[in-house]
C-alpha positions as CSV (number, residue, x, y, z in Angstrom):
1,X,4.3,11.0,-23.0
2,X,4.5,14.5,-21.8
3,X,0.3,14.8,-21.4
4,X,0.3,11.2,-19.7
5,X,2.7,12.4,-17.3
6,X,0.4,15.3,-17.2
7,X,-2.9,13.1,-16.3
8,X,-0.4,11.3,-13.6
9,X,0.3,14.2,-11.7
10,X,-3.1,15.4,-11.6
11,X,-4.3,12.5,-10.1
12,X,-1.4,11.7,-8.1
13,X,-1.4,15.3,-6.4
14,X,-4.9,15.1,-6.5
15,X,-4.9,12.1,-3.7
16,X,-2.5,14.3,-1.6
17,X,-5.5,16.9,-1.1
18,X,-7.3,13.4,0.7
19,X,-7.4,13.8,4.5
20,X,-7.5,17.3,4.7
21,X,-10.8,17.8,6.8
22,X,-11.5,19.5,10.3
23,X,-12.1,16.6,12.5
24,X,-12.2,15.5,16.0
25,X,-8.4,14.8,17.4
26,X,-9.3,11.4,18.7
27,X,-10.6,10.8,15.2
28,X,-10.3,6.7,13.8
29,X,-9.7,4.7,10.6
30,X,-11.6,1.7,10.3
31,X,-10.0,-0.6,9.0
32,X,-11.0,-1.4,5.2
33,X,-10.6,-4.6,2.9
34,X,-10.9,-2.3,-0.1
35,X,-11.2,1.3,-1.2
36,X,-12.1,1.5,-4.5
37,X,-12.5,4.3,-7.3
38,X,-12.6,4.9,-10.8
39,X,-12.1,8.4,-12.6
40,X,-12.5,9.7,-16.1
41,X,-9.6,12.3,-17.1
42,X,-10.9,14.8,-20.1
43,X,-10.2,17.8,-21.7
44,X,-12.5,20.1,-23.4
45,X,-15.5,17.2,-23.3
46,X,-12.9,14.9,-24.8
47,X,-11.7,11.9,-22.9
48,X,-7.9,11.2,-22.2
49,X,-7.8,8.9,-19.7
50,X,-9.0,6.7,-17.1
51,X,-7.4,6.2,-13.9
52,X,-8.4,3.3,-10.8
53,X,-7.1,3.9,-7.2
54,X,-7.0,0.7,-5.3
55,X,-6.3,0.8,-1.4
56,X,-6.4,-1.6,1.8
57,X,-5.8,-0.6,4.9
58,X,-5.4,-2.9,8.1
59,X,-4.8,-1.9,11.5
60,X,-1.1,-2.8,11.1
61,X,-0.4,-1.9,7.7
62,X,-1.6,-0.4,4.0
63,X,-0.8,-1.2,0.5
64,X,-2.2,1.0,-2.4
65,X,-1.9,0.9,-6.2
66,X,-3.2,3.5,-9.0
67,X,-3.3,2.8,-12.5
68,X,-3.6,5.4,-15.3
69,X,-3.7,4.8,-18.8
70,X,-4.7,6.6,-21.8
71,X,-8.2,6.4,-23.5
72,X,-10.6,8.3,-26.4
73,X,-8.4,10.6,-28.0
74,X,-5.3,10.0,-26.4
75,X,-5.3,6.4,-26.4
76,X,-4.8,6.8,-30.3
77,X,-2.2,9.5,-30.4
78,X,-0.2,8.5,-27.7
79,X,-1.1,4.7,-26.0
80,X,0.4,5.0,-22.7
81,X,0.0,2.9,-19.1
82,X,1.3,4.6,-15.9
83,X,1.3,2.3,-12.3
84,X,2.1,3.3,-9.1
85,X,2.1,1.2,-5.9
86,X,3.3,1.4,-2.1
87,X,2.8,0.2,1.2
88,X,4.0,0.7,4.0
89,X,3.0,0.5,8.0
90,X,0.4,1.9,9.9
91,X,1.2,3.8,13.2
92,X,-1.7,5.2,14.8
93,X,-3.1,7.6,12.3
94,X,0.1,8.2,10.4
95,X,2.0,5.5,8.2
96,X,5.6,5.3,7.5
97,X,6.3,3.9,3.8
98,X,8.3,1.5,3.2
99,X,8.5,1.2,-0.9
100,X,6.9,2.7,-3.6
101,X,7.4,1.7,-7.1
102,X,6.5,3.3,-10.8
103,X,6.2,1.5,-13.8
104,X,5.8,3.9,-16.8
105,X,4.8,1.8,-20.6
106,X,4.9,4.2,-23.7
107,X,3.5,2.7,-27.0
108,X,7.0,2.2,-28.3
109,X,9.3,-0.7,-26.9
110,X,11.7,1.8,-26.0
111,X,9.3,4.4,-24.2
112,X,9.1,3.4,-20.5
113,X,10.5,4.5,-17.3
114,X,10.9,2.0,-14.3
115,X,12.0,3.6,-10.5
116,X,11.7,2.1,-7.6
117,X,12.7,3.7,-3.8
118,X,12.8,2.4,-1.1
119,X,13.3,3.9,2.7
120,X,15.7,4.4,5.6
121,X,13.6,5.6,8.7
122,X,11.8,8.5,7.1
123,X,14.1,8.9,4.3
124,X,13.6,7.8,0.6
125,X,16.6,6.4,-1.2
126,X,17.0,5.8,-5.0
127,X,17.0,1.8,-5.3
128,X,16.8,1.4,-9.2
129,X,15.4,3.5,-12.1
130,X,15.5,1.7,-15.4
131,X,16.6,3.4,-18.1
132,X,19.3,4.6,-15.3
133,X,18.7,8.6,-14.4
134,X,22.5,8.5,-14.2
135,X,24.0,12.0,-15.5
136,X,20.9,13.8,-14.9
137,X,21.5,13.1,-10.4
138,X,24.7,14.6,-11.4
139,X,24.0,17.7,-13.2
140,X,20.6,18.5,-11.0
141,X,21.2,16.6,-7.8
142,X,19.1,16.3,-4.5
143,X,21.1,16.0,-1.5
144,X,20.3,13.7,1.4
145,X,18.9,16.6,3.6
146,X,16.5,17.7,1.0
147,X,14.8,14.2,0.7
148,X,15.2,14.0,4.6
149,X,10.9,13.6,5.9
150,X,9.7,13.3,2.1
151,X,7.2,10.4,0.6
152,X,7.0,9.3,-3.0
153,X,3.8,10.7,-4.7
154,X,1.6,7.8,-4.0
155,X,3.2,7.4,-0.4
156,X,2.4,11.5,0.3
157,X,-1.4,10.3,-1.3
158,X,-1.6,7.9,1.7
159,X,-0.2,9.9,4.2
160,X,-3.0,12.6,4.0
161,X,-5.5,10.1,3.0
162,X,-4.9,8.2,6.4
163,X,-5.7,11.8,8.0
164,X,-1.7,13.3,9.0
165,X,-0.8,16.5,9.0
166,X,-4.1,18.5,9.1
167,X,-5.5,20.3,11.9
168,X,-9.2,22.7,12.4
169,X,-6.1,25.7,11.3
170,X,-5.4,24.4,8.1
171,X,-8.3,22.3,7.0
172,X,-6.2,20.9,4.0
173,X,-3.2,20.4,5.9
174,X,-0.3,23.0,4.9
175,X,2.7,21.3,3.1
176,X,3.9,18.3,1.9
177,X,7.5,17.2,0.8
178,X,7.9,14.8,-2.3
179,X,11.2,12.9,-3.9
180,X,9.9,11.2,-7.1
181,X,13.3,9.4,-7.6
182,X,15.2,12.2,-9.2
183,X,13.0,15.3,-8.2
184,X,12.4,17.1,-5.0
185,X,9.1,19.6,-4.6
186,X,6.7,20.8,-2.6
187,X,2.5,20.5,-2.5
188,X,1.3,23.0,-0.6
189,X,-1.9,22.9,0.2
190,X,-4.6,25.9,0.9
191,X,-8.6,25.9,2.1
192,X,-11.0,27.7,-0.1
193,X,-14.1,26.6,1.4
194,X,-16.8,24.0,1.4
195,X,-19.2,22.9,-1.7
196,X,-22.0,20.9,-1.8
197,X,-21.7,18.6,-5.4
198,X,-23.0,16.3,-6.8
199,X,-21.3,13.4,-9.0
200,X,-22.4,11.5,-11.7
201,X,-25.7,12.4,-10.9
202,X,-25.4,11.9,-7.4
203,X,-24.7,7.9,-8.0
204,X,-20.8,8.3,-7.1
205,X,-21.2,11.1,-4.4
206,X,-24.0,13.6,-3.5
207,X,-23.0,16.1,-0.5
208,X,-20.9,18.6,0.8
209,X,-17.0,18.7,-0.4
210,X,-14.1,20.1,1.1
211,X,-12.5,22.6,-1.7
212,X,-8.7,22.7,-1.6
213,X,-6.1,24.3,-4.0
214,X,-2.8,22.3,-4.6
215,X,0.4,25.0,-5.2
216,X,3.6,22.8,-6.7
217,X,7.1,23.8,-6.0
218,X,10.2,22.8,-7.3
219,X,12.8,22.4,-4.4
220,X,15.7,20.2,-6.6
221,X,16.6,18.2,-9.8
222,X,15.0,20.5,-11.7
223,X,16.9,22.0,-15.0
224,X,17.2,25.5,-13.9
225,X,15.0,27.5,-16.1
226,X,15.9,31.0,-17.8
227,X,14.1,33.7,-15.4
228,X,12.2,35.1,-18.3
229,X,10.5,31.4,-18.6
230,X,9.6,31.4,-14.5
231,X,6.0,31.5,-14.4
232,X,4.4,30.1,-11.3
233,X,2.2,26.8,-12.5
234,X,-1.2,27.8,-11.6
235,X,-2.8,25.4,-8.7
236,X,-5.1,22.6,-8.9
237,X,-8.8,22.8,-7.2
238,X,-9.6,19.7,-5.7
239,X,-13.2,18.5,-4.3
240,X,-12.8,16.3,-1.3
241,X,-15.7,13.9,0.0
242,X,-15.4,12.7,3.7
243,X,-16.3,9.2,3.7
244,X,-18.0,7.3,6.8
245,X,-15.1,5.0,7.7
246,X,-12.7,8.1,7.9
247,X,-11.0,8.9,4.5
248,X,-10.6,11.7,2.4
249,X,-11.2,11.3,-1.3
250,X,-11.2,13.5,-4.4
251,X,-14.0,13.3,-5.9
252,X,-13.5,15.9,-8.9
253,X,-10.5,17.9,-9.8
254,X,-9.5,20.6,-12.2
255,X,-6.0,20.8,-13.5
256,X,-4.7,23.6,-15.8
257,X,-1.9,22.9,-18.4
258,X,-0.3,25.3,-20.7
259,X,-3.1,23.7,-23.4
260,X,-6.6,23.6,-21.2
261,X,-7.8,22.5,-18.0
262,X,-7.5,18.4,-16.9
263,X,-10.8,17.5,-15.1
264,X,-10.5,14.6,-13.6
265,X,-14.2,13.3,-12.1
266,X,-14.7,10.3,-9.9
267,X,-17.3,7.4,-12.0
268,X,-16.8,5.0,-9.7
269,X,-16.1,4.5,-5.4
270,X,-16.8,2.0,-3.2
271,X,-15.6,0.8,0.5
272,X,-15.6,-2.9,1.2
273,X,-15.3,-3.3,5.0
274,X,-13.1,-5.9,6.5
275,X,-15.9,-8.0,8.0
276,X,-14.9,-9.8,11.3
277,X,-13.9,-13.7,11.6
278,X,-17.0,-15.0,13.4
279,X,-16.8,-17.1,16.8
280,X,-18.5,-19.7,18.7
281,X,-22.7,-20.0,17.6
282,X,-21.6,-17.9,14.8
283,X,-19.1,-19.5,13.4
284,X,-20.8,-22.4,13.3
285,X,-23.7,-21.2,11.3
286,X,-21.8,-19.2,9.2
287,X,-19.7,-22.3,8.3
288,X,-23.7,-24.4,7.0
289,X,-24.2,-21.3,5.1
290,X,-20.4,-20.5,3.6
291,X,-21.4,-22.8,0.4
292,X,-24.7,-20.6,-0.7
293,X,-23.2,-17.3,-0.2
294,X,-21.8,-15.4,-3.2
295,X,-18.7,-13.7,-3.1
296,X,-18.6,-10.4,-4.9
């Protein structure tokens, strides 16, 4: 459990370095049916995981779902399936959330974690984790203030990924606030510079990246840890492609852990445009030609 929670917050605070670029102020979304990618987690050459991040986003609204499970290796040792999904409502540029909900399955019966939160204007409130957190928002609580202007993990993804909080100053936007259900930290974000990559070969992505470093700090619900044992977690390096319709995405990311470095590498992306209902003349021959076109 421990290294698929690992994988999940690699990849989950790997989507909060999305949206990060310099770009014009009167910069717009288009609206998409469909962002799509796939990514391969490994260690040391040898696979742990796959994850899938799944997005629409409308003029009105978004919804978003990511999927991680285990694989190679790890899908042996320690069989494990991690979803997240949100959505929430577009305004403007911005969104404001309005659920999230994680759905952690171990291999035993008795190994999973359910939470779901829900929110009150721009604060997140605890709406159900199964098994209960009960003693442990007690003895390490967070306190209404402290989750005051904070997203969920996959609810922070989308609010950089829809292009908030960054400006031609900070490049990867500065600092993001994050309740988890029973946690409260920080992802600060700093610019290292610009890399040209290329991706599996130059199939997923072939171009210039922005390079971003992800710092995490605990804020509250943490066990307090002796001082001796207070080592700073060293930060994640994220690659970021800028795609055509607007987004940010990570395209390859290195993670360290106490045990090796996480790279996570994008094998997979595509944008499905939301193609426009047709009118008059055009509707009419699109309606003689609906049966002989293939939907893929």
């Amino acid at each position: 459990m421990v290294m698929t929670r690992s994988i999940c917050l690699a990849m989950t605070a790997a989507l909060l370095a999305g949206g990060g670029a310099v770009a014009e102020e009167t910069s717009t979304l288009t609206p998409i049916e469909e962002l799509a990618v796939n990514y391969d987690v490994n260690m040391g050459g040898l696979t742990l995981g796959e994850g899938r991040l799944r997005a629409n986003f409308t003029d009105a609204a978004y919804d978003t779902r990511i999927t991680i499970r285990t694989s190679g290796l790890a899908e042996w040792l320690f069989e494990s399936r991690y979803e997240n999904t949100s959505r929430g409502t577009r305004i403007g540029e911005g969104i404001l959330p309005h659920e999230y909900n994680s759905d952690f399955r171990g291999r035993r019966q008795s190994d999973y974690q359910i939470v779901r939160i829900g929110y009150n204007d721009t604060t997140p409130y605890l709406i159900a984790s199964d098994p209960s957190y009960g003693h442990r928002l007690e003895r390490f609580p967070v306190t209404e203030e402290q989750r005051q202007n904070s997203y969920d993990p996959l609810n922070a993804a989308m609010h950089l990924v829809s292009g908030m909080s960054f400006s031609e100053e900070a490049p990867c936007g500065d600092r993001i606030r994050v309740f988890d259900g029973r946690r409260r930290y920080d992802i600060v974000m700093e610019h290292v510079g610009y890399r040209d990559i290329r991706v599996r070969g130059g199939e997923v992505w072939n171009g210039e990246t922005l390079v971003c470093q992800l710092n995490y700090e605990e804020v509250a619900g943490f066990k307090p840890q002796p001082e001796d044992d207070e080592l700073p977690r060293p930060p994640m390096t994220a690659f970021i492609a800028e795609l055509d319709e607007g987004y940010f995405v990570p395209v390859r990311v290195r993670a360290p852990t106490p045990i090796g470095s996480l790279i996570m590498v994008a094998t997979f992306m595509r944008v499905r445009d939301v193609t426009p209902e047709p009118v008059g003349a055009e509707a009419a021959e699109a309606s003689d030609t609906t049966a002989a076109a293939p939907i893929n």
